[in-house]
N, C-alpha and C positions, 0 to 999 in steps of 0.2 A: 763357222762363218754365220750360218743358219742363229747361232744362239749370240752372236757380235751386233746382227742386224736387229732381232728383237732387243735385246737391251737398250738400243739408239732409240727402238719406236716408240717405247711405255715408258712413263716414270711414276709410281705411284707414290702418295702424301700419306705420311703415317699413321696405323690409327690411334685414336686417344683415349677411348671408351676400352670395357673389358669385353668379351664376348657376350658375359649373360644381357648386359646391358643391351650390347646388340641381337641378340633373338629376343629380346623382350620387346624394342623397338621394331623391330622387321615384324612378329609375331598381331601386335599392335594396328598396324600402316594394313596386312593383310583383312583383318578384320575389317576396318573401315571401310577400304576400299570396298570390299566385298556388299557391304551392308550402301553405301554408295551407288553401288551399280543396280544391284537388286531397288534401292526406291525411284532410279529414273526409270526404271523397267515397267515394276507394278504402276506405278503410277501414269506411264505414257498408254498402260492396256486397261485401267480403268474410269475415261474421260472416255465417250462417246458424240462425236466420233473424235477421234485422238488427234489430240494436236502437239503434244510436248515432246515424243519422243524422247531419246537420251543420249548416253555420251556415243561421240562418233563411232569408236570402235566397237563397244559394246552393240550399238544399234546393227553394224553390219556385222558382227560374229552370232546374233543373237537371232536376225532375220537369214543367215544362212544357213544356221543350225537347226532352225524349223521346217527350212527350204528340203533341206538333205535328207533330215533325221524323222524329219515327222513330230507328233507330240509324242512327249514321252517325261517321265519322271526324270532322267537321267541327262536329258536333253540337252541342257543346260552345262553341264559336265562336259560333256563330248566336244559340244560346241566349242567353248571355252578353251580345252585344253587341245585340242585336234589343232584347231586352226590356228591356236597360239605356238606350238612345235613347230605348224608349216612355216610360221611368219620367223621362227628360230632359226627355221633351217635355209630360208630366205637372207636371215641374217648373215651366216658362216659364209655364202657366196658373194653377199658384199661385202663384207670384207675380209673374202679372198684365202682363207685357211680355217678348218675344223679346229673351234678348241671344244674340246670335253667341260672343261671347266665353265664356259661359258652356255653350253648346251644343257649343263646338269642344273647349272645359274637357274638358269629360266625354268626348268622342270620344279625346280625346287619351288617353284614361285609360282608356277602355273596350276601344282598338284593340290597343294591346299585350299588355293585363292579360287579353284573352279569348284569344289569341294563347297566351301564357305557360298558361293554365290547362290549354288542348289539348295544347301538348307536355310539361307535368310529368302529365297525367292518365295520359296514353300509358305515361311510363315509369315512371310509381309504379304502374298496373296489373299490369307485369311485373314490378317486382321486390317483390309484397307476394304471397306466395300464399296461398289461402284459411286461415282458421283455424280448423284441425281440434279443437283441445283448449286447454284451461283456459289457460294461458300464453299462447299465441298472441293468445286473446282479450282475455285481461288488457293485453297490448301493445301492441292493437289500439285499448282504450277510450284508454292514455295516447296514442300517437300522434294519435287523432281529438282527446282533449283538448289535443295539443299545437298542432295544425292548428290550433284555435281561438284560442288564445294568439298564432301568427304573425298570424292575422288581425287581431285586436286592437294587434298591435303595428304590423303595417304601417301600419294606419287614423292611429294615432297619427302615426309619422312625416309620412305624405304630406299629412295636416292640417296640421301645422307649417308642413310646406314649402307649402300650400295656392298650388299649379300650375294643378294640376288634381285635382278630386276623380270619385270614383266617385257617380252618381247618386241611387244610398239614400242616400251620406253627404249630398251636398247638398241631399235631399228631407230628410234631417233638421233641418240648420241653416236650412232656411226654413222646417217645422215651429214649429221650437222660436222663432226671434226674429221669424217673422211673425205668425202664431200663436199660438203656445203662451206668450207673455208671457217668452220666454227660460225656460221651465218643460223641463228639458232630459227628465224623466223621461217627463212627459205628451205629448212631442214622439214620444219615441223608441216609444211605443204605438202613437199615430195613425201611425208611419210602416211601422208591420204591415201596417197593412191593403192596401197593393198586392200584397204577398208573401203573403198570405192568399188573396187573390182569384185569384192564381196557381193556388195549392194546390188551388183548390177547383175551377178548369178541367179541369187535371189530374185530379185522381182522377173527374169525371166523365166525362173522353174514356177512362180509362184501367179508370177499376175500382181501381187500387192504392195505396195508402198509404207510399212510398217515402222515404228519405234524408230521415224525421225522426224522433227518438230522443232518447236518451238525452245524445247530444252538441248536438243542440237547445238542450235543456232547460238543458245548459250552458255555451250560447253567448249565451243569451235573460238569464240571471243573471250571469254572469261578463264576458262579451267588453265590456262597460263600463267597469268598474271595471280591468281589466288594462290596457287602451288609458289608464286616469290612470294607473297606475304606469310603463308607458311612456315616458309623456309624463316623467314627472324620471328615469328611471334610463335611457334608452335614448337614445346620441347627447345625452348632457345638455348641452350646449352650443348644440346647434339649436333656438333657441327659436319661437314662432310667428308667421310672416311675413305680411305685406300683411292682418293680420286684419280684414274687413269688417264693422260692426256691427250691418252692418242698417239697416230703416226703424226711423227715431227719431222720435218724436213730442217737440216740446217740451209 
């Protein structure tokens, strides 16, 4: 019975790619991403005093894990991958049943991408140095706005390839088609609110107001709509794999 009702709920579209193709792509989208996140980061902590900040989640995973963990070399890691399981494990209560499959999904995606953020943090820390004067900062908002552009573009990619996703992402799609009536706008609100609650842990262990700004504000408007232009101008040929619809009501 149990295996009549799943079958009614999913119907996945076939894929069209070979596998290598897809861990070369997924393998890809991780990179960027990564390298992505790391230059809204350096860049919102070397303007004095800061005003860019970076992408939402990132800025509350990133201020909580300093919050908790303290500085540390690892910091980053912990952060990253701690908080991204809890928002996994967040996920399986919305909706509503444990899959392994979907929990190894996001490990598989959390393991390397937290990995990758630690060693581009390191060395985009040394080679960006503070900015003293008007140019530098000027380079400083394009680079953070470009951070946010890789971010947008990687999400695109590793959707397509849909392996495995990063947690926010899949806290979105079961938002939005569990939900939110496939209401992708009203989805992408309600999936504030765990990086909201981050934020506000933080500034209360901490006192401080960190790595949100002006490139926020430009990630909250923009990193949407980039990740659709992605999607047909980037890799146009990799269209979107195993797409799962969701619970379907007749």
């Amino acid at each position: 019975m149990q295996k009549s009702a799943d079958a009614k709920k999913s119907t996945k579209t076939p894929r069209t790619i070979s596998w290598s193709s897809t861990i070369m792509y997924f393998v890809i989208s991780l990179v960027i991403n990564a390298m992505g996140n790391v230059l809204t980061l350096v860049t919102s902590v070397k303007i004095h005093p800061s005003f860019l900040g970076s992408a939402y989640w990132t800025a509350a995973e990133n201020n909580l894990g300093f919050a908790v963990l303290g500085n540390g070399q690892w910091v980053l890691f912990w952060a990253f991958f701690g908080l991204g399981m809890l928002i996994a494990v967040f996920n399986a209560i919305l909706v509503g049943h444990w899959s392994w499959s979907r929990i190894i999904g996001n490990a598989a995606f959390l393991g390397p991408f937290s990995l990758l953020i630690n060693y581009f943090n390191g060395l985009v820390t040394q080679w960006l140095p503070e900015a003293h004067n008007i140019g530098m900062i000027l380079l400083y908002v394009f680079l953070n706005f470009f951070g946010v552009a890789l971010i947008a573009i990687a999400i695109s990619i590793y959707q397509r390839v849909n392996i495995a996703l990063h947690p926010a992402d899949d806290l979105m799609q079961i938002l939005r088609f569990k939900y939110c009536g496939g209401n992708a706008a009203k989805a992408m609100w309600f999936s504030y609110i765990p990086p909201t609650i981050m934020a506000i842990i933080a500034i209360i262990i901490t006192h401080q107001f960190t790595n949100f700004g002006l490139g926020t504000v430009f990630a909250f408007f923009f990193q949407g709509g980039i990740t659709g232009i992605a999607d047909a101008f980037v890799f146009r040929n990799l269209k979107h794999q195993a797409i799962d619809v969701g619970s379907t009501k007749e």
